[in-house]
NUPA-653974 format. One line per field, with one value per atom (N, C-alpha, C): residue in one letter; x, y, z. Coordinates in steps of 0.1 Angstrom, whole numbers, plus 2048, in hexadecimal, padded with zeros to 3 digits. Atoms other than C-alpha are relative to their C-alpha. Layout:
N
resn: c(a:...)
c1: c(X:...)
c2: c(Y:...)
c3: c(Z:...)
//
This chain:
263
resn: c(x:x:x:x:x:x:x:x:x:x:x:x:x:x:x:x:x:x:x:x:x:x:x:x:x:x:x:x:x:x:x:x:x:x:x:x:x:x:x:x:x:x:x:x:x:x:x:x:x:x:x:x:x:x:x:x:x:x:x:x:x:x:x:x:x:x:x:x:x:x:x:x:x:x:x:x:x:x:x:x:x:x:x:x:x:x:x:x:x:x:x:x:x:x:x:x:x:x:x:x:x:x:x:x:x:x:x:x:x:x:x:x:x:x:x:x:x:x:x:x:x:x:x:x:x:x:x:x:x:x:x:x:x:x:x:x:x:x:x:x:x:x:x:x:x:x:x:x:x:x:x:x:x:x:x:x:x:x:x:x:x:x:x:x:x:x:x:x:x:x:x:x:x:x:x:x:x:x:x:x:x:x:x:x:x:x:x:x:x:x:x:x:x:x:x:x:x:x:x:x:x:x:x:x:x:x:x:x:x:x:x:x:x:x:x:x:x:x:x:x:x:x:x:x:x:x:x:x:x:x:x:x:x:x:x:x:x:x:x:x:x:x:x:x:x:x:x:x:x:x:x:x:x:x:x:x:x:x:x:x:x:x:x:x:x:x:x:x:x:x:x:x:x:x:x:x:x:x:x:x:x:x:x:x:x:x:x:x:x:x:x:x:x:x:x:x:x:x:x:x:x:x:x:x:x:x:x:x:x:x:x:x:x:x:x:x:x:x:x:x:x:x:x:x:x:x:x:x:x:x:x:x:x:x:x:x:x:x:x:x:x:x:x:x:x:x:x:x:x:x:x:x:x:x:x:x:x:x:x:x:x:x:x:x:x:x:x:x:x:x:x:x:x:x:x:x:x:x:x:x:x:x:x:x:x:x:x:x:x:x:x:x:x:x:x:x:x:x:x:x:x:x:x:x:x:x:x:x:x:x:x:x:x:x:x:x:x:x:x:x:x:x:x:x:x:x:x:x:x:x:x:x:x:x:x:x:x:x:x:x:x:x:x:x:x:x:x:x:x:x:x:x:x:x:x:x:x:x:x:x:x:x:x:x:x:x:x:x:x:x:x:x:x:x:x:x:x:x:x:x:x:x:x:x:x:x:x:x:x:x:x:x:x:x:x:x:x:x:x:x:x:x:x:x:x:x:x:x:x:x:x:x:x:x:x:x:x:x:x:x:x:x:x:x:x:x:x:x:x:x:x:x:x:x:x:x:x:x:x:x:x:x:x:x:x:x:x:x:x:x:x:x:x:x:x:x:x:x:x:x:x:x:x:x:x:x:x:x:x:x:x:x:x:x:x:x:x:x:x:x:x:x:x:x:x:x:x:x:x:x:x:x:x:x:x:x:x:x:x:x:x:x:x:x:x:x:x:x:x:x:x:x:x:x:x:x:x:x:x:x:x:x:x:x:x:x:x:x:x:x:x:x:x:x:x:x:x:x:x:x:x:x:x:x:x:x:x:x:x:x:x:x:x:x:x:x:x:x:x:x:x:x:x:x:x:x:x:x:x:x:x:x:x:x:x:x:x:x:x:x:x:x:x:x:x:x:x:x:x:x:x:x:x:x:x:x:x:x:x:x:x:x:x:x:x:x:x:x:x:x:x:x:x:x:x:x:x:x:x:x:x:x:x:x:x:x:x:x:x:x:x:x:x:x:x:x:x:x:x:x:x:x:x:x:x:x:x:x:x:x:x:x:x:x:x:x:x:x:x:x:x:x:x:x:x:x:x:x:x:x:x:x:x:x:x:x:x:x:x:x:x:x:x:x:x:x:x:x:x)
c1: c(80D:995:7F5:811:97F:800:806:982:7FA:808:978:7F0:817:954:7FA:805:950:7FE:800:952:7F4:80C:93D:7F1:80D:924:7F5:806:922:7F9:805:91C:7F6:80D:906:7F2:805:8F4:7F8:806:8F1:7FF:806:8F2:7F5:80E:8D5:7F3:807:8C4:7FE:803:8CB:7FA:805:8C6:7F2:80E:8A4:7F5:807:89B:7FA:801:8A5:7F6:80A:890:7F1:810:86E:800:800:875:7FB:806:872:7F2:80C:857:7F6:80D:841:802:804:84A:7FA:807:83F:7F3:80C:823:7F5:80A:81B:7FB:803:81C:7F7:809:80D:7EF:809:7F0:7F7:806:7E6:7F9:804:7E5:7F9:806:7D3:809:7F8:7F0:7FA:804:7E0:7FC:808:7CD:80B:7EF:7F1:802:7FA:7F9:7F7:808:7DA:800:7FF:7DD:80D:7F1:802:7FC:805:7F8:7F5:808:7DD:807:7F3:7F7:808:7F4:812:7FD:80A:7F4:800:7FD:7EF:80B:7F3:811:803:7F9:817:7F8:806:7FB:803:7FD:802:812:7F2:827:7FF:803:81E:7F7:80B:7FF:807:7FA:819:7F4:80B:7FE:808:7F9:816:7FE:801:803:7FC:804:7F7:812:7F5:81B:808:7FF:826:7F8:806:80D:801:7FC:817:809:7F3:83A:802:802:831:7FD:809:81C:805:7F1:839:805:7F2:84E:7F3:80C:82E:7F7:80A:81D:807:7FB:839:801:7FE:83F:7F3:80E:816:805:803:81B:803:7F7:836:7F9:808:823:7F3:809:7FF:804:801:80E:80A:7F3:82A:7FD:801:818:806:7FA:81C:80E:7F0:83F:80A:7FA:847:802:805:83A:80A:7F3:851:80E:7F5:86E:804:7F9:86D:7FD:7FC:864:80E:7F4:886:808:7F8:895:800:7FE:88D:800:7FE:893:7F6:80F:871:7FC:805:874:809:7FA:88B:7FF:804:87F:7F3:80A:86E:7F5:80A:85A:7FE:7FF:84A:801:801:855:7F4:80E:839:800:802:827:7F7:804:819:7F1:80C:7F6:7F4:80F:7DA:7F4:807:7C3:7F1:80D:7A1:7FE:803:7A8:7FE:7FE:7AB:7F1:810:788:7F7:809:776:802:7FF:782:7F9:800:778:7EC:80B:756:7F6:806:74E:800:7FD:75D:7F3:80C:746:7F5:80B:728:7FA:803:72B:806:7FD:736:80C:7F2:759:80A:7F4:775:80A:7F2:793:806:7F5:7B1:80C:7F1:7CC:807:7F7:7EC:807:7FB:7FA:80D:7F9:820:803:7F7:831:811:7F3:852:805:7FA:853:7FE:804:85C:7F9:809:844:80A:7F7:85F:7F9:801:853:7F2:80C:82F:7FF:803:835:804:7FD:849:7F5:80C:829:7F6:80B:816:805:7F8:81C:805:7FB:831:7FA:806:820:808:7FA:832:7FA:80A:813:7FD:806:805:7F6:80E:7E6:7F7:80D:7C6:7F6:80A:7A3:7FC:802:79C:80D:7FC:7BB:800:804:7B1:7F4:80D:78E:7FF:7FF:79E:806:7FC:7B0:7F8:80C:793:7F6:810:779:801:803:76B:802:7FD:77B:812:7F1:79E:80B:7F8:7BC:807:7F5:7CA:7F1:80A:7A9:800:802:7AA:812:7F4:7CD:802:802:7D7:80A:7F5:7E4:808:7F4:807:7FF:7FA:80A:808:7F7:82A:802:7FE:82F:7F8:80B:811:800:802:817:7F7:803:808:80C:7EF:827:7FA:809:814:7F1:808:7FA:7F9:803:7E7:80A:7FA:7FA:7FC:806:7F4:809:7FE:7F6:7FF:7FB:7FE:7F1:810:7D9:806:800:7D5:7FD:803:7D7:7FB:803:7C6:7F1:80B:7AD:7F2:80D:790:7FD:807:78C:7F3:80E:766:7FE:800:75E:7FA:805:74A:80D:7F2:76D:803:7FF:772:815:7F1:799:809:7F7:79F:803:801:795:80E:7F4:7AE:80D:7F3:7CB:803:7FB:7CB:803:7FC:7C8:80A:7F9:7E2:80F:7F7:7F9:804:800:7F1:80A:7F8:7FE:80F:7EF:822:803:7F6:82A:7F6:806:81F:7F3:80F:806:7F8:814:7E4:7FD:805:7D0:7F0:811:7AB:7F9:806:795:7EF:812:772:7FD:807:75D:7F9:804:751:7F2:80D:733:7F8:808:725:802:7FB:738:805:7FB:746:809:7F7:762:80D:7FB:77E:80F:7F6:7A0:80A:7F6:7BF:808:7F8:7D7:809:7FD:7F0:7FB:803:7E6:7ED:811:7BC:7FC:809:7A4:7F2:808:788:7F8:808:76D:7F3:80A:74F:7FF:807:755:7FE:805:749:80B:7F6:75E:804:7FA:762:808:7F5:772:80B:7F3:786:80C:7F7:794:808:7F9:79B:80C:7F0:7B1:804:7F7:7C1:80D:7F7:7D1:805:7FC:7D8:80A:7F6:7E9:80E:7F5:800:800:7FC:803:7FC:801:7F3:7FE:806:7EE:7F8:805:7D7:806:7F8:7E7:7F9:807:7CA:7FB:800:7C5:811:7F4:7EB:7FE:805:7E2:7F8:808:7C6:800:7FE:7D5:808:7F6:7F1:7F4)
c2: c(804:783:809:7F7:7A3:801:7FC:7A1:7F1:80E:77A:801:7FA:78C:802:7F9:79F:7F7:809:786:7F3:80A:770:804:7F7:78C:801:7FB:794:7F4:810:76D:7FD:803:763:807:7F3:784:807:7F8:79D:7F9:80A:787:7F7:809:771:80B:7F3:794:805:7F9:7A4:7F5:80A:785:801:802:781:80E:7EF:7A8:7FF:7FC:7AB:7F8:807:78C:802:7F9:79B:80B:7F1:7BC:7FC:804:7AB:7F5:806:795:806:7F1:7B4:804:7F7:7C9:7F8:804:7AD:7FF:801:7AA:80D:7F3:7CE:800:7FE:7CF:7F5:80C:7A9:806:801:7B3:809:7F6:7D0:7FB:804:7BA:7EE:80E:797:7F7:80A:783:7FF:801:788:7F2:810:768:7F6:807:759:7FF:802:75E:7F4:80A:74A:7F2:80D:732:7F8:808:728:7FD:80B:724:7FD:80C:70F:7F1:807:6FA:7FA:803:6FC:7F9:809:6F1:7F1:80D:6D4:7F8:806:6CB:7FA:802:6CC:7F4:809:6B7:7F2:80E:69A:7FB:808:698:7FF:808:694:7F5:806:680:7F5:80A:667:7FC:800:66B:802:7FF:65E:803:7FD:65E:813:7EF:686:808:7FB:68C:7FF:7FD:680:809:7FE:68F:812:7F1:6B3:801:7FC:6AF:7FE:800:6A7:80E:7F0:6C8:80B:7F7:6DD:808:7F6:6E9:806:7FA:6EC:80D:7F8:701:810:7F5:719:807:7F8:720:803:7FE:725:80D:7F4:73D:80D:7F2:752:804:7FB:755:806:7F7:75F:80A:7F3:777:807:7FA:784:80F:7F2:7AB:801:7FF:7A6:7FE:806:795:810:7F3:7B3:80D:7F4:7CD:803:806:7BD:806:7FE:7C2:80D:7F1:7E5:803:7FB:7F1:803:7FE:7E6:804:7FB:7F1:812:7F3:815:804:7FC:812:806:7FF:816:7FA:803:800:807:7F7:813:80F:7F1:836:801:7FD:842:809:7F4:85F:800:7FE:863:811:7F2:883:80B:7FA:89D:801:7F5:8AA:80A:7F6:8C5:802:800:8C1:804:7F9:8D3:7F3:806:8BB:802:7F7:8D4:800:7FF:8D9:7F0:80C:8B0:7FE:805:8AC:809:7F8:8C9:7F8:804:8BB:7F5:80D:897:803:7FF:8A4:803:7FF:8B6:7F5:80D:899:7F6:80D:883:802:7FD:896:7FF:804:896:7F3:813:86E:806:800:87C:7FA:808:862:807:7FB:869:7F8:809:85A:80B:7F5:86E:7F8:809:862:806:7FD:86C:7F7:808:861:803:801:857:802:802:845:7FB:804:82F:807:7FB:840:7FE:806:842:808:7F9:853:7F4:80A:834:803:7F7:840:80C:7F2:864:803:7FF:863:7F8:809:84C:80D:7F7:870:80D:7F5:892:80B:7F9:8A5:80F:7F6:8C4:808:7F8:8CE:811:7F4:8E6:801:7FE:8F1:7FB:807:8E0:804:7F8:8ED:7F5:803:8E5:801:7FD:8F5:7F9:808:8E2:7F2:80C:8C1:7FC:801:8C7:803:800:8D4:7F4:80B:8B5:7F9:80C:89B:808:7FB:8B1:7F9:80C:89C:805:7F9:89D:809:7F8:8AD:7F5:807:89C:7F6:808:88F:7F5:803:882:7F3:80F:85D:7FF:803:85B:807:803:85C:80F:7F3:880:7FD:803:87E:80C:7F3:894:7FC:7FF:898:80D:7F0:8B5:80A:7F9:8C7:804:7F8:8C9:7F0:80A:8B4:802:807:8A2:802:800:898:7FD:801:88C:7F9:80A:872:7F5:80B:85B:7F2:80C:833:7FA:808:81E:7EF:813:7F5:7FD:803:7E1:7F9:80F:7C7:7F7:80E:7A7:7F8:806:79F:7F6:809:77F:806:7F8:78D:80A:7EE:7AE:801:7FC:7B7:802:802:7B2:80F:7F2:7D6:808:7F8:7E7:805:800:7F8:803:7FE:801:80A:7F8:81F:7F8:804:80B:7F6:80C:7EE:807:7F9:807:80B:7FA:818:7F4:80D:7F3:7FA:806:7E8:808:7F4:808:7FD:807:7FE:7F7:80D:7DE:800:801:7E7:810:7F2:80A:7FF:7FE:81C:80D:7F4:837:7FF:7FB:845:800:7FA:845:803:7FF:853:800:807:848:805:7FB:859:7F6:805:842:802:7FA:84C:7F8:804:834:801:801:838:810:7F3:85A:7FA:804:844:800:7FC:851:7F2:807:837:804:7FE:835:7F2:80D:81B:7FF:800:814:7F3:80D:7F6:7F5:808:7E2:7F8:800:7E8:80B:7FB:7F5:805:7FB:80C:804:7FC:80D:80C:7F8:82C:802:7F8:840:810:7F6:85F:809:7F4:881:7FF:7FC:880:7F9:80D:85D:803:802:862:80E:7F2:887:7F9:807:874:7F8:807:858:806:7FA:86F:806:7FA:884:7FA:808:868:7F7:802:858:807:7F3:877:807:7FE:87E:811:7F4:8A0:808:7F9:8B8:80D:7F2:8D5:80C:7F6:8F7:806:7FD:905:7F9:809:8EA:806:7FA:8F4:813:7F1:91A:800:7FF:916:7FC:808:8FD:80B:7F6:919:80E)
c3: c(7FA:94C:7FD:808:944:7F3:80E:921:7FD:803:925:807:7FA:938:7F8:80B:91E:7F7:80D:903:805:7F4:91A:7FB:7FB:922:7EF:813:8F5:7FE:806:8F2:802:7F4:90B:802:7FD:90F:7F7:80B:8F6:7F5:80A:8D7:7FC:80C:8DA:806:7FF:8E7:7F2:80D:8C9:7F4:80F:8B1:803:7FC:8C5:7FA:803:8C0:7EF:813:89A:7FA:807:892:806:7FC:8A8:7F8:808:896:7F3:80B:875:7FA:7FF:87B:806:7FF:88B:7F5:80B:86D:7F5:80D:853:803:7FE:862:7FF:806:861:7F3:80B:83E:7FA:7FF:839:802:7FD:84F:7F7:80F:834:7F6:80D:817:804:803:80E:805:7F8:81B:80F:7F6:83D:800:801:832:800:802:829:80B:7F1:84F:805:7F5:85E:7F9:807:842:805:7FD:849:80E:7F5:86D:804:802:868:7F8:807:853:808:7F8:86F:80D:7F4:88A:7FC:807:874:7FF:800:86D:810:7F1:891:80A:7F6:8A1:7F2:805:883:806:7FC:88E:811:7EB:8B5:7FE:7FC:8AF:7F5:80E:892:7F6:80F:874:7F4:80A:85C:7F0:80E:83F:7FD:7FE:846:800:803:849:7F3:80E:82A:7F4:80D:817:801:7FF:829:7FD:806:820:7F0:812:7FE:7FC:808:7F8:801:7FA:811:7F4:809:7F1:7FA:80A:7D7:807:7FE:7EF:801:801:7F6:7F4:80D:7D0:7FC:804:7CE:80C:7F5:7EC:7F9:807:7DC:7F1:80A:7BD:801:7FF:7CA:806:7F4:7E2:7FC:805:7CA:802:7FE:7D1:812:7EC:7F9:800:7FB:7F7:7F8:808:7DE:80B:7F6:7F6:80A:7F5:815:7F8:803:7FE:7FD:808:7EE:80E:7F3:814:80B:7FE:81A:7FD:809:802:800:7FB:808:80E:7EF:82E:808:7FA:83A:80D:7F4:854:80F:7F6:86A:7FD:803:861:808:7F3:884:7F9:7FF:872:7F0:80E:84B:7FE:806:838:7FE:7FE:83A:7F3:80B:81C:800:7FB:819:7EC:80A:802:806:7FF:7FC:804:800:808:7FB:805:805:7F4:80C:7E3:7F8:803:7DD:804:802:7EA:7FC:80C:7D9:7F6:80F:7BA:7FE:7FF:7C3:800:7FE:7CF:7F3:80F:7AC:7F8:808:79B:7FF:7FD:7AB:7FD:803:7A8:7F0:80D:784:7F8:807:780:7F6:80A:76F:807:7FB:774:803:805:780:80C:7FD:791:806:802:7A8:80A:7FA:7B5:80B:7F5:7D7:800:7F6:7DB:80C:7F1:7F9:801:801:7FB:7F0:80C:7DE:7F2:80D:7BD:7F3:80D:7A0:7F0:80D:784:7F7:80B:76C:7FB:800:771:7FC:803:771:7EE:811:74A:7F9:808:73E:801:803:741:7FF:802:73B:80D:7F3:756:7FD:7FC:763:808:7F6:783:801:7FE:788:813:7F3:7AC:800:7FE:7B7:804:803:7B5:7FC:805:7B1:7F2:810:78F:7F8:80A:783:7FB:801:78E:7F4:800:781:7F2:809:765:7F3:805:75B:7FE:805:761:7FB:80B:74B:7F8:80F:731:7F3:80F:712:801:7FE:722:7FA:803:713:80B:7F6:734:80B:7FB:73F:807:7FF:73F:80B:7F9:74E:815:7F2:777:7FD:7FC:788:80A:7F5:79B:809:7F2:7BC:809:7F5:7CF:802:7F1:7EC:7F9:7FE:7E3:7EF:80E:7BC:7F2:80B:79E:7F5:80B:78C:7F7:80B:772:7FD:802:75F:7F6:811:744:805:805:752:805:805:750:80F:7F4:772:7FE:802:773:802:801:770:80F:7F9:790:7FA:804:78D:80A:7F6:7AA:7FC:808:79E:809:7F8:7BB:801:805:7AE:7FC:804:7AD:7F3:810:78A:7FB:7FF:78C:7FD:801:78D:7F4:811:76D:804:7FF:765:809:7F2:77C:80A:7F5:797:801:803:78B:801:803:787:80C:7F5:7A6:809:7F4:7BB:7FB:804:7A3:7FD:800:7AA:812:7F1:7D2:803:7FC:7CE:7FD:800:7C0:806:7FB:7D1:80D:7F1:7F1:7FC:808:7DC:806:7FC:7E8:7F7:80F:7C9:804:801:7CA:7F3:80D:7B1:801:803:7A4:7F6:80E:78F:7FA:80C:76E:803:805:773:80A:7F3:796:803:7FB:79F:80F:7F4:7BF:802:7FC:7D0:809:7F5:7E0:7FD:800:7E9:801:7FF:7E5:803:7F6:7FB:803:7FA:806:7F8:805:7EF:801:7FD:7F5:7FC:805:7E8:805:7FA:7FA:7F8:805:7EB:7FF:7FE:7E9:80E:7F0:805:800:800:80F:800:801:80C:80C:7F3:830:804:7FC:831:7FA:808:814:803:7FB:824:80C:7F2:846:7FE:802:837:7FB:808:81E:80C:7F4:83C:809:7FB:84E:7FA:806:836:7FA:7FD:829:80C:7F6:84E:7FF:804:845:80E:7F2:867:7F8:802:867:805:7FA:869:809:7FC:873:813:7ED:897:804:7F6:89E:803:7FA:8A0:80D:7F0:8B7:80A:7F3:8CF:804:7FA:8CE:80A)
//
């Protein structure tokens, strides 16, 4: 009799508990990542879609219904194809277990020395392009340029994008506070609404966004305007102070200096 409670209690009970959980958990986390990128529009569009659908099958608007169940399949394989970077995104997230990982790994980067360099850069309109990983690995990126595994510094940044340096035109890699490498070549986007203004940096960091989890900051050679890319967006000319604020917020950077003096 108590192992028929129990079996009861699993059925009845905890099972459509948990079934109910696991599917809110996965439908909050897509949406985290969704709401980041252009699919957002995908979300309000589908229900505006599922509103429609729904008041033709109560209100019997048979020809409206036929002509939704006709378009039903065509529209899904148009979904999956404009939104192949977002659906992408969803999948490598799971794939490195990101969605159950309570806390991100610290790193530990000079941030100071990343905006001095940005600041000179800019002042003198010299391009340049640097890469912040995260989780997902760029090994495919880092052998497309020449490995360094130098310390990070301002004079080396500064020394890389000088005009006329051999590694110039290519993107710098930084993990846990070092430059991997360097010179090396980032995926273009293919995103059709890209600002026509955009020269190729700009395309290769938003197109670096869209398939990994990378910070890239981006100086342009023609304006000297500083932005950053991120989740699959693109920030365009912001000031040193914006682009310091998300930087550290993104690499989850703390100040050593504020834990001293609260101490």
């Amino acid at each position: 009799m108590e192992w028929i409670s129990k079996s009861w209690i699993f059925r009845e009970i905890i099972r459509p508990v948990l079934d109910v959980s696991l599917l809110a958990f996965i439908i909050y986390r897509s949406y985290q990542i969704l709401v980041k990128t252009r699919a957002v529009q995908l979300i309000k569009g589908t229900a505006f879609m599922v509103v429609i659908y729904a008041l033709a099958f109560f209100l019997k608007l048979n020809t409206l219904l036929w002509i939704l169940n006709l378009l039903v399949p065509g529209l899904v394989i148009g979904i999956a194809i404009i939104f192949q970077p977002e659906l992408r995104k969803i999948f490598t997230q799971i794939g490195r277990g990101d969605w159950f990982r309570l806390s991100s790994r610290n790193r530990e980067i000079d941030v100071e020395s990343i905006l001095n360099s940005m600041e000179v850069l800019s002042a003198k309109k010299i391009g340049a392009l640097i890469v912040f990983t995260r989780n997902v690995g760029l090994k495919n990126i880092i052998e497309s340029g020449t490995i360094l595994n130098a310390e990070l510094s301002s004079s080396l940044l500064l020394t890389i994008f000088s005009e006329g340096a051999p590694l110039h035109d290519g993107a710098v890699i930084i993990d846990n506070g070092k430059i991997i490498a360097a010179g090396c070549f980032l995926p273009l986007s293919e995103q059709a609404d890209i600002r026509r203004s955009f020269g190729t940096r700009h395309r290769a960091a938003l197109g670096l966004a869209e398939e990994t989890d990378a910070v890239i900051l981006i100086v342009s050679e023609e304006s000297g305007a500083m932005s950053i890319a991120y989740d699959a967006n693109l920030y365009y000319d912001l000031s040193l102070e914006e682009i310091g604020y998300r930087l550290k917020m993104l690499l989850e950077y703390r100040e050593e200096e504020e834990i001293e003096i609260e101490a």
